[in-house]
N, C-alpha and C positions, 0 to 999 in steps of 0.2 A: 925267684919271686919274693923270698922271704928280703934277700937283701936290699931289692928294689924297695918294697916297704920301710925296711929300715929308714934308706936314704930320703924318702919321701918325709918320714915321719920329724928325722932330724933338720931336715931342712927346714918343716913348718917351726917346729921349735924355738929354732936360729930367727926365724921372721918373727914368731911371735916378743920373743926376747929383745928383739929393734924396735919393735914398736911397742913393748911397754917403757922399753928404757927413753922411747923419744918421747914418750907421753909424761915421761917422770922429770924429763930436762928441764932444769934449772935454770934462770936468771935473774939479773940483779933487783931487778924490782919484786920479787917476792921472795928474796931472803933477807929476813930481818936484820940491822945493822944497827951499829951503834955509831955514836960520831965521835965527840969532842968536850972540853971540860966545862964551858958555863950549858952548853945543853945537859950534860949528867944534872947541873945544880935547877936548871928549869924542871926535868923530867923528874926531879927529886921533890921540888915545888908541888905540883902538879899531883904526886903521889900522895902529895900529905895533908893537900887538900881534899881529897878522893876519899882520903882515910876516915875524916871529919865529917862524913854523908850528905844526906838532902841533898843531891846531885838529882836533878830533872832533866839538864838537857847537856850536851857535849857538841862542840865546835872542832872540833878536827881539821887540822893542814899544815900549812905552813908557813910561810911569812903575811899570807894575803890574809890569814887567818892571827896571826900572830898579832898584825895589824889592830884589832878590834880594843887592844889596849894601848892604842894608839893614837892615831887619825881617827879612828872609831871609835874611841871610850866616850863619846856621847849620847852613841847609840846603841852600843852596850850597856850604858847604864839606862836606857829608855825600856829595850826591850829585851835584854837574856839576863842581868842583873836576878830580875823580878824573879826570873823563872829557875833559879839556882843553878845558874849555866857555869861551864868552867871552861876554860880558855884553853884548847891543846890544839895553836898553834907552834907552830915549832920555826921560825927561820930558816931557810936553808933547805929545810927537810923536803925527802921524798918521798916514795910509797913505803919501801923500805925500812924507811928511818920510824913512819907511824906502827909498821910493824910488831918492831922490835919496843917502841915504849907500849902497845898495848898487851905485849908479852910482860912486862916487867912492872906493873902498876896500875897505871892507870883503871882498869876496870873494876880491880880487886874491892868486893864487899860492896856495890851498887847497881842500882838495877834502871839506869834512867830511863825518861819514856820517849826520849828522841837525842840522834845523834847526828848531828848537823855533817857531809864528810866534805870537804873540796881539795883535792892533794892533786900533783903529776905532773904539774908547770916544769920543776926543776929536774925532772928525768926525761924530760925531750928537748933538752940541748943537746946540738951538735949529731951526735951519732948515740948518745947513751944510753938510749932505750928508743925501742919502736912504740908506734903509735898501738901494735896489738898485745909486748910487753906492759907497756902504761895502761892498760885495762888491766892484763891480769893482776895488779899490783894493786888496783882498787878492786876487784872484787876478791882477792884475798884477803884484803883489808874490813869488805863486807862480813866475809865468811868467818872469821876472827869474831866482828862485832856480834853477828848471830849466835855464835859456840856461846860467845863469855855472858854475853845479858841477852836473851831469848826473847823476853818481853818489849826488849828494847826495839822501835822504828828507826829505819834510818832513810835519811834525805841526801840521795848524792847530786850534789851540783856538779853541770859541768864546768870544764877546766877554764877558767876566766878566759878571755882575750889578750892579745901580748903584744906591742909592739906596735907600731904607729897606723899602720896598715896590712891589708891582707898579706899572710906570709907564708910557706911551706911550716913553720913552727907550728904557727896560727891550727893550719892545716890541719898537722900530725895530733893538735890536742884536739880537735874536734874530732878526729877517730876514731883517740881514746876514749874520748866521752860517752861519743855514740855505742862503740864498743860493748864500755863496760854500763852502759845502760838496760843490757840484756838481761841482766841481773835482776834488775825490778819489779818486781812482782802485783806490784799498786797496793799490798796490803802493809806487811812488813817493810817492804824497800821499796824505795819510791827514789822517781830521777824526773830533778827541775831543772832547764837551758835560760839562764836568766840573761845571757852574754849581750842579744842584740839590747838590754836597756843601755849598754857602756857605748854603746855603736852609734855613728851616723847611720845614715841609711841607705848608703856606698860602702858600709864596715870601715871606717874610721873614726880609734881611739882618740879622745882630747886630754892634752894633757890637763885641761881646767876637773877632768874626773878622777885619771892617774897621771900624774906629772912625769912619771921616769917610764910610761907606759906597760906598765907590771904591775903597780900597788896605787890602792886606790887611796884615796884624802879623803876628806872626812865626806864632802859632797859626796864622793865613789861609794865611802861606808852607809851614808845615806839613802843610795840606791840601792847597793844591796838588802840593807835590812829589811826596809821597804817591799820591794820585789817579792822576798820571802816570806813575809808578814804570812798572808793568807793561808801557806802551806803550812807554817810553822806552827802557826793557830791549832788549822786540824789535828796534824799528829799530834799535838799537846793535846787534845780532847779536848781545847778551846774556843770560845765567840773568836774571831777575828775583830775585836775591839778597840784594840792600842792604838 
């Protein structure tokens, strides 16, 4: 009897040991990463602006984001200018990639009162990440923003639109959007789907909003800002007057 027990006891052991270990399993989108040399020099930017305070609001992502000093610097100078926003889009970057700079900067020594996030486009190509990896990589990314600034709100968009027409891509980021929406609490974390403004009403992208069907012109930056005004307002503890 006693060994019978035994056996029984080691067994559970052995299961429960698989199933912490598969709960602890790892992938690419929520282990922090570094990339390459002019992003060191942007992410070094970016630190030393952070360092110099009166930081209110934070723009997080990637190139769609990066963009706003770009096609969009008209509309950043209208409406996140004012409100001492700082630019950490990154080109290229993934969930990943935002990770690893808000491990190494970025947050250090500021407490803003909203953090704008849109990231996930570049880790669902091809095979690189699932639609249910590309969630947990933004709300790691949440859970990050909550630890470091507590006070801080944050606003996740979903993952823009991609490509001319409806597509399995398309798909896989509405997923993750919806996914990692679950996160949202309406107080602290909040999740806005601004996508069908970029859309016909069939879900077909023009390129007169994004030309290359991925990044938006200044028209595109114009619907975005727009679209978010109202939200952005609130968690600022603003009128919606711009």
């Amino acid at each position: 009897m006693k060994n019978r027990l035994l056996i029984i006891s080691l067994a559970v052991l052995t299961l429960t040991g698989q199933a912490l270990a598969a709960a602890d399993k790892q992938h690419s989108a929520v282990e922090p990463a570094h990339r390459h040399s002019w992003w060191t020099l942007r992410n070094d930017a970016v630190n030393e602006r952070v360092k110099q305070g009166n930081v209110d609001l934070l723009m997080i992502g990637d190139s769609i984001t990066h963009g706003w000093e770009g096609g969009g610097k008209q509309y950043w100078d209208k409406y996140y200018a004012p409100r001492n926003a700082v630019n950490m889009g990154f080109s290229g970057d993934r969930t990943q990639h935002v990770l690893w700079r808000l491990e190494h900067g970025h947050l250090e020594g500021i407490s803003p009162k909203l953090a704008v996030l849109m990231i996930g486009t570049n880790n669902s190509n091809g095979e690189d990440n699932t639609a249910e990896e590309i969630a947990d990589g933004i709300i790691a990314i949440c859970r990050k923003l909550r630890a470091e600034c507590p006070r801080m709100k944050i606003l996740i968009l979903a993952i823009f639109p991609r490509g001319p027409e409806p597509s399995d891509q398309r798909q896989k980021n509405s997923k993750a959007s919806s996914l990692a929406s679950k996160i949202a609490d309406g107080k602290m974390i909040h999740y806005l789907d601004i996508n069908s403004m970029f859309l016909t009403a069939d879900g077909f992208l023009s390129k007169k909003i994004m030309p290359d069907y991925l990044h938006p012109n200044e028209a595109g930056y114009k619907i975005w800002a727009e679209a978010i005004e109202p939200k952005v307002a609130e968690l600022m503890g603003e009128k919606a007057d711009r």
